[in-house]
Structure formats: structure tokens, C-alpha cells
DRENNU-66500 format. One record per residue (C-alpha): residue number from 1; residue in one letter; chain; x, y, z. Coordinates in nm, 3 decimals, decimal comma. Layout:
<sites>
 num residu chaine       u       v       w
 NUM      A      A       X       Y       Z
...
</sites>
This chain:
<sites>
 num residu chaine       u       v       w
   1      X      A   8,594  10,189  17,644
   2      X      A   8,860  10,084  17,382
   3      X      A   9,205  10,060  17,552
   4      X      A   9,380  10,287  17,332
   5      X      A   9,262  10,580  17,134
   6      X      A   9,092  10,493  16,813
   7      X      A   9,337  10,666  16,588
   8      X      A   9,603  10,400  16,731
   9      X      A   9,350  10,149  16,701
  10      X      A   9,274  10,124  16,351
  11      X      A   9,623  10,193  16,246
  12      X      A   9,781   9,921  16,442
  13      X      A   9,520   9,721  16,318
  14      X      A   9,523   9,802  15,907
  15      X      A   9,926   9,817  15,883
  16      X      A   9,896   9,402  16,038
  17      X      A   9,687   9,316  15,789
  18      X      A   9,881   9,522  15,508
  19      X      A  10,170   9,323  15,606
  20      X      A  10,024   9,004  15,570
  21      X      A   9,918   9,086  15,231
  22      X      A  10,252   9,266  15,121
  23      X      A  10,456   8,965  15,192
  24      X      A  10,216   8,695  15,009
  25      X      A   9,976   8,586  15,258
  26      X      A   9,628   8,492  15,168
  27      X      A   9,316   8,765  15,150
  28      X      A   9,150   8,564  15,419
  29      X      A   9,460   8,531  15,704
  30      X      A   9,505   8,970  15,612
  31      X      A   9,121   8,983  15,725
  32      X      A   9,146   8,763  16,003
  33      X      A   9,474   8,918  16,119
  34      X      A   9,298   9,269  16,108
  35      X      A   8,982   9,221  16,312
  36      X      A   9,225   8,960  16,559
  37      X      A   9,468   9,280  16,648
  38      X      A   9,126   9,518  16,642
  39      X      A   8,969   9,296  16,925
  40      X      A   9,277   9,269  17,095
  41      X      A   9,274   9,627  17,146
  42      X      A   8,931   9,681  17,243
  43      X      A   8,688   9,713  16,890
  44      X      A   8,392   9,627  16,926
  45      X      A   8,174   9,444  16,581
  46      X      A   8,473   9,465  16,418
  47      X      A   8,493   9,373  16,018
  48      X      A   8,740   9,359  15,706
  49      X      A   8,744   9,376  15,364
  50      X      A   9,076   9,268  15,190
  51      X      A   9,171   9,264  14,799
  52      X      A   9,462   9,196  14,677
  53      X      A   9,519   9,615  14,655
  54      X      A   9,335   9,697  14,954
  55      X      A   9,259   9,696  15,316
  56      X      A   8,923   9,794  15,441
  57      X      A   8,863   9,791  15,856
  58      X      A   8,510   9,902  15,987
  59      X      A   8,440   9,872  16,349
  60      X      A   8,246   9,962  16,669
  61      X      A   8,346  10,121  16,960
  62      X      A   8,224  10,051  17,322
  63      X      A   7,969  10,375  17,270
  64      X      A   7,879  10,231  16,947
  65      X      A   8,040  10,528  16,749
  66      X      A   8,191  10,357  16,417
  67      X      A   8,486  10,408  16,237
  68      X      A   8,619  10,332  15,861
  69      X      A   9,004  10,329  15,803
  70      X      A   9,169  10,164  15,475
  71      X      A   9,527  10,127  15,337
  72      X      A   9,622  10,099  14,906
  73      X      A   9,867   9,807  14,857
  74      X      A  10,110   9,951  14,597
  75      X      A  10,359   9,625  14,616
  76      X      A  10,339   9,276  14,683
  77      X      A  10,642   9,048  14,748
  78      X      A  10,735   8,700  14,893
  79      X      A  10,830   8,704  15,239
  80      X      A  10,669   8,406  15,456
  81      X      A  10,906   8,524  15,772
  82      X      A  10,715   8,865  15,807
  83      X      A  10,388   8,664  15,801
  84      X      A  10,478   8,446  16,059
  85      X      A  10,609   8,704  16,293
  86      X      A  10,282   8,910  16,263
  87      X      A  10,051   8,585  16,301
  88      X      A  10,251   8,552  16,650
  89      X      A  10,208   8,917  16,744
  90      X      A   9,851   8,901  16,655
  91      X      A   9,847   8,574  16,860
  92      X      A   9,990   8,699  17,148
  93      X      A   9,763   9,067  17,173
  94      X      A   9,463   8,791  17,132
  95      X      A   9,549   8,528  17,376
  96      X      A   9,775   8,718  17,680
  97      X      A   9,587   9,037  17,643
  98      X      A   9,901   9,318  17,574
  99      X      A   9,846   9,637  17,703
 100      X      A  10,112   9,785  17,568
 101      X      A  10,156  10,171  17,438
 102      X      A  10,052  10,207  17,090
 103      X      A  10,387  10,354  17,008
 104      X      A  10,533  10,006  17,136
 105      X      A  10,351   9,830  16,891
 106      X      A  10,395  10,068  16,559
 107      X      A  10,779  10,005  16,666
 108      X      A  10,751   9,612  16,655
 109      X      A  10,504   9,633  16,321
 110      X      A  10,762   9,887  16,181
 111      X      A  11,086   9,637  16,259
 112      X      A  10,913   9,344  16,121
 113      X      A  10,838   9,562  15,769
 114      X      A  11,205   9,633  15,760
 115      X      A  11,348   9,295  15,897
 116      X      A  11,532   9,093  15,648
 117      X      A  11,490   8,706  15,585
 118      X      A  11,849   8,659  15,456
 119      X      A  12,124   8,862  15,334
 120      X      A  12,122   8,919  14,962
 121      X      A  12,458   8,705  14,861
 122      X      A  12,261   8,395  15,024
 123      X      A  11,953   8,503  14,805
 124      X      A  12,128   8,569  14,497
 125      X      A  12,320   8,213  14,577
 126      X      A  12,039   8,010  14,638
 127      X      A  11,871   8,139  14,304
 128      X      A  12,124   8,004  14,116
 129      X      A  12,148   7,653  14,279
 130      X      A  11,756   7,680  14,267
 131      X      A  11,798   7,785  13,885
 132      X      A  12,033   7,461  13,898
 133      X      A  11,827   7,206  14,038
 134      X      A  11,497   7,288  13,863
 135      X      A  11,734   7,211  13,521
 136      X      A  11,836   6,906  13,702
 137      X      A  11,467   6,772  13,694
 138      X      A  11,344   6,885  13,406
 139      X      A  11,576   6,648  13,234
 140      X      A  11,898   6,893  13,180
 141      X      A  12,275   6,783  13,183
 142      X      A  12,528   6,850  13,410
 143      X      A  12,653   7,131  13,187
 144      X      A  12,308   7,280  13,172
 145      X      A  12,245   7,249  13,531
 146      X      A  12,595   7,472  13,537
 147      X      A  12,479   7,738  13,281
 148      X      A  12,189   7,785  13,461
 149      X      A  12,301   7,844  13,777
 150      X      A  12,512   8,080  13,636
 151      X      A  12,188   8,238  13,458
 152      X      A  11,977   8,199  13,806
 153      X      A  12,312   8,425  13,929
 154      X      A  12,257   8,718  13,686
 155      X      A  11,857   8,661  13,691
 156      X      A  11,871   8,775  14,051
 157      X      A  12,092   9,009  14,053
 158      X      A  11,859   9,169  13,780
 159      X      A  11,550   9,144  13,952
 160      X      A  11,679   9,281  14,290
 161      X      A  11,860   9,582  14,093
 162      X      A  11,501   9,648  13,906
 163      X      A  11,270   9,608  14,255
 164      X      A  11,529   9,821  14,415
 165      X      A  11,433  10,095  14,124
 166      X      A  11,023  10,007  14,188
 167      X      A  11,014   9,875  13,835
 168      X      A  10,640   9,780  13,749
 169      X      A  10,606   9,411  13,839
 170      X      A  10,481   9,251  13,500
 171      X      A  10,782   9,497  13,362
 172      X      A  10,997   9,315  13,563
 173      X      A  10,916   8,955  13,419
 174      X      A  10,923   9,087  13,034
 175      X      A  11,290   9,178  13,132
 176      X      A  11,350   8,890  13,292
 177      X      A  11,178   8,648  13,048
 178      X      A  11,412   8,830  12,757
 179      X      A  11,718   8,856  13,017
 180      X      A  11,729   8,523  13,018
 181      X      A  11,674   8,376  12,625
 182      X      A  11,960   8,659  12,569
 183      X      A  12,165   8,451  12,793
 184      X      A  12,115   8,138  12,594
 185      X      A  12,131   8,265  12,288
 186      X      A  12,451   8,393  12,382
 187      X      A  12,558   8,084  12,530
 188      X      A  12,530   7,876  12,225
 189      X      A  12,742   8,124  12,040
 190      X      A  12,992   8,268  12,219
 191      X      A  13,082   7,972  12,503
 192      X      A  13,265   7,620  12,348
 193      X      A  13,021   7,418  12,562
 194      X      A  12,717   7,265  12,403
 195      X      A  12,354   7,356  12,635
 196      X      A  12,027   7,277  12,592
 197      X      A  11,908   7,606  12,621
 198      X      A  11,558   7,521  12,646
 199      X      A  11,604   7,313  12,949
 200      X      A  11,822   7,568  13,106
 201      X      A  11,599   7,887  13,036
 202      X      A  11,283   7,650  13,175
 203      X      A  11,498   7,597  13,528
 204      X      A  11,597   7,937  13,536
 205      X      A  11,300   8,130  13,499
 206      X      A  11,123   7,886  13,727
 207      X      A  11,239   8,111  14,022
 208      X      A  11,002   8,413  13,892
 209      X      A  10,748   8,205  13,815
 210      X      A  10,449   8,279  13,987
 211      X      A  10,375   7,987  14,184
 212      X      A  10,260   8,152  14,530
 213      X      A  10,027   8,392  14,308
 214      X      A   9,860   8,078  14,173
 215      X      A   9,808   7,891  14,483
 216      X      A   9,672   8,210  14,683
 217      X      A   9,437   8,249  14,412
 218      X      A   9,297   7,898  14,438
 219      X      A   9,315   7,922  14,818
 220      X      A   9,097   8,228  14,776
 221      X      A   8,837   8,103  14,545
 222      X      A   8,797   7,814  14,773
 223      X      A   8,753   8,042  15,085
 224      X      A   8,481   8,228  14,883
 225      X      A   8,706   8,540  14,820
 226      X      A   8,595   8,534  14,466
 227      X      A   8,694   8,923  14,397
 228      X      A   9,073   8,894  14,564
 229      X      A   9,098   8,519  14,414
 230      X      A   8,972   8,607  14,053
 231      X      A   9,203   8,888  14,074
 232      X      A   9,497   8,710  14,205
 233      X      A   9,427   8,430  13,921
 234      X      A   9,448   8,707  13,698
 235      X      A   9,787   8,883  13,845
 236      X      A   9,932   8,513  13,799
 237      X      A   9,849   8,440  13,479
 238      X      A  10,016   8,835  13,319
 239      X      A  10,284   8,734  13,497
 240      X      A  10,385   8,423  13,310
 241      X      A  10,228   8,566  12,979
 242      X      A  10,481   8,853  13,099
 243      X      A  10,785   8,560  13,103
 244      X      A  10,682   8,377  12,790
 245      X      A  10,659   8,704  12,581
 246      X      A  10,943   8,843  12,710
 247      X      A  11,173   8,498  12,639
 248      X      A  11,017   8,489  12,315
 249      X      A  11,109   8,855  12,238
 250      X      A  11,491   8,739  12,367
 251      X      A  11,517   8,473  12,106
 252      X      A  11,418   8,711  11,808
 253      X      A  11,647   9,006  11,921
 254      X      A  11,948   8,753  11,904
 255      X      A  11,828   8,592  11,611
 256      X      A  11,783   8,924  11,433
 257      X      A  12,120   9,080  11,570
</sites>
């Protein structure tokens, strides 16, 4: 018999696995962290199916009676924290056996889905000095570096004010990618200081670019997770079309205006 009722079960089990793949893990650790809780709590033959928009769980009871839960992923972030606090919950229900309530557990999935990595003045600082350093090595100035931290500054605050709203993601990186030639088109006008702007646009949208995207998709290919790793590949790639276009559009705006 399973040790809690199957309803808990496969919800315990799905939400896991949807957190994994919310906060940027790879198809293949949202699978494995899915049928790890499901055993853990007592499924029998259990099996999942993960895409970068989905989680599918099948499994098998102790009386062999099966069961089919899924959950749509509407939004997918960056947040390596959660996905190492529900590897060591998942970790823990395998190896020490947990018999906790199921309530007890929806309460510790539900706190890591709202915990917080940092507060958002340390994110929105540490964008800019990002923004700074990438100038840095791609060559810039001292006085670029400065301009783009300053543009990293705004970039964030941006993007944070536009996920807050549950802007559409490649929506998000048009506006950003124009956000930030604005800036530098701006720059060389209006401020006495001369910038590369190229330099400092490259450093600052370096923070959006989507680097994680690209390296889960390769992960994924390699695994054999050609669906969720195609897809991924293909997420990645509108993403910086969605930058380029959108800086692009920037620089003719200002040029026209």
C-alpha cells in the first residue's frame, strides 16, 4: 500500500518536478526529481515525461491500479537556490525514508516556491556591476564600464517591473534590447562624456542573455531529450533574435527622432 493517499502522491510528486523546471533546471534532473519523491512515497513503476512546458507522472500503485497526473509550465525563470533545496528534499524522502503528512510537505514545496534568493536592491546592484564588468572585458573604458552599470541599473529595474506585470518573455527582451540602444543613443547626445556605446550596450545586455537556455539545451540533446532540448535550443535562440531586433529597433527610433 502507498503511504499516503494517491491524490497527495502525485501532487507532491508533479509540483517537485515543476519546480525544478520553473527555476532553470534541466528536463532530465525535473524527471528524475519526480519519480525520486514518487518512490519515496510509496509508487510503484513509476515514470515521467518532462518538456520544457510540461510535466507528465504515470505510475503504479501496490494493487497495480495506475494513475496519470500532469502540470502546464506557464513561466520559466533563473533560480538555482530553489533547485538545490528541492534536490535535498527529494534526497532526504529517498534516503531517510520521511513519513511525514502530506500537508507537511505541500507546506515545505510551497515555502521553497515563494522563498527569495536575495533581496531585489542586491539584484538590481549586482546587475549593474555585472553590466560593468562584462564592458570591462569586452574591451570597454573606464567611462563605459560606468555608463553601463548605470544602464545594467535601469535594465533591471525594467525587467523586474515587466515580470512583475507577466509580460510575455520574448516581449520582455524586444523591450529590453531597445531599452537599452535608447540609453546609448541618449548617452552620446545628451551626457558631455564620450562612450563607446557598442561596448557598453554588448556588457549590458549580456545579463538577459540567454546563456542558461543554451546550455540546458545542449545538456538535453546530449541526455537524449531531443524534444525538451530542440525546444529549449529554440526558446534560446528567439530570445537573442528578441535582443538584437529590439537594440536594432532602439538605434533607428533615436536616429529617426
Amino acid at each position: 500500500m502507498s503511504r499516503i493517499l494517491a491524490e497527495d502522491l502525485q501532487e507532491i510528486a508533479v509540483e517537485a518536478g515543476a519546480l525544478v523546471l520553473e527555476n532553470g533546471g534541466e528536463t532530465y534532473r525535473s524527471e528524475k526529481t519526480v519519480v525520486r519523491v514518487a518512490k519515496a512515497l510509496g509508487a510503484k513503476d513509476a515514470y515521467s515525461f518532462v518538456t520544457p512546458t510540461v510535466v507528465i507522472f504515470s505510475w503504479y500503485n501496490d494493487c497495480n491500479r495506475h494513475f496519470v497526473n500532469m502540470k502546464r509550465i506557464l513561466r520559466r525563470g533563473t533560480n538555482l537556490k530553489k533547485i538545490a533545496m528541492v534536490n535535498t528534499l527529494a534526497r532526504e524522502l529517498e534516503w531517510s525514508g520521511r513519513t511525514e503528512e502530506p500537508q507537511h510537505l505541500r507546506d515545505e514545496l510551497r515555502q521553497i516556491r515563494e522563498s527569495s534568493s536575495y533581496p531585489s536592491w542586491f539584484v538590481v546592484a549586482m546587475a549593474g556591476l555585472s553590466s560593468c564588468m562584462f564592458t570591462k572585458m569586452f574591451g570597454g573604458s573606464y567611462v563605459d564600464g560606468l555608463y553601463a552599470l548605470v544602464y545594467g541599473v535601469l535594465l533591471r529595474l525594467l525587467v523586474m517591473f515587466l515580470e512583475r506585470v507577466s509580460m510575455n518573455g520574448f516581449i520582455v527582451t524586444l523591450v529590453s534590447g531597445a531599452f537599452v540602444s535608447v540609453l546609448a543613443e541618449f548617452s552620446l547626445i545628451a551626457l558631455p562624456f564620450t562612450v563607446h556605446k557598442d561596448v557598453a550596450m554588448i556588457g549590458t545586455l549580456m545579463q538577459v542573455v540567454p546563456g542558461l537556455a543554451l546550455v540546458n539545451a545542449i545538456r538535453d540533446l546530449i541526455a537524449g531529450d531531443l524534444m525538451a532540448g530542440a525546444a529549449r535550443l529554440l526558446e534560446a535562440l528567439m530570445i537573442a533574435a528578441g535582443l538584437s531586433t529590439g537594440a536594432v529597433t532602439g538605434m533607428l527610433l533615436m536616429r529617426l527622432f
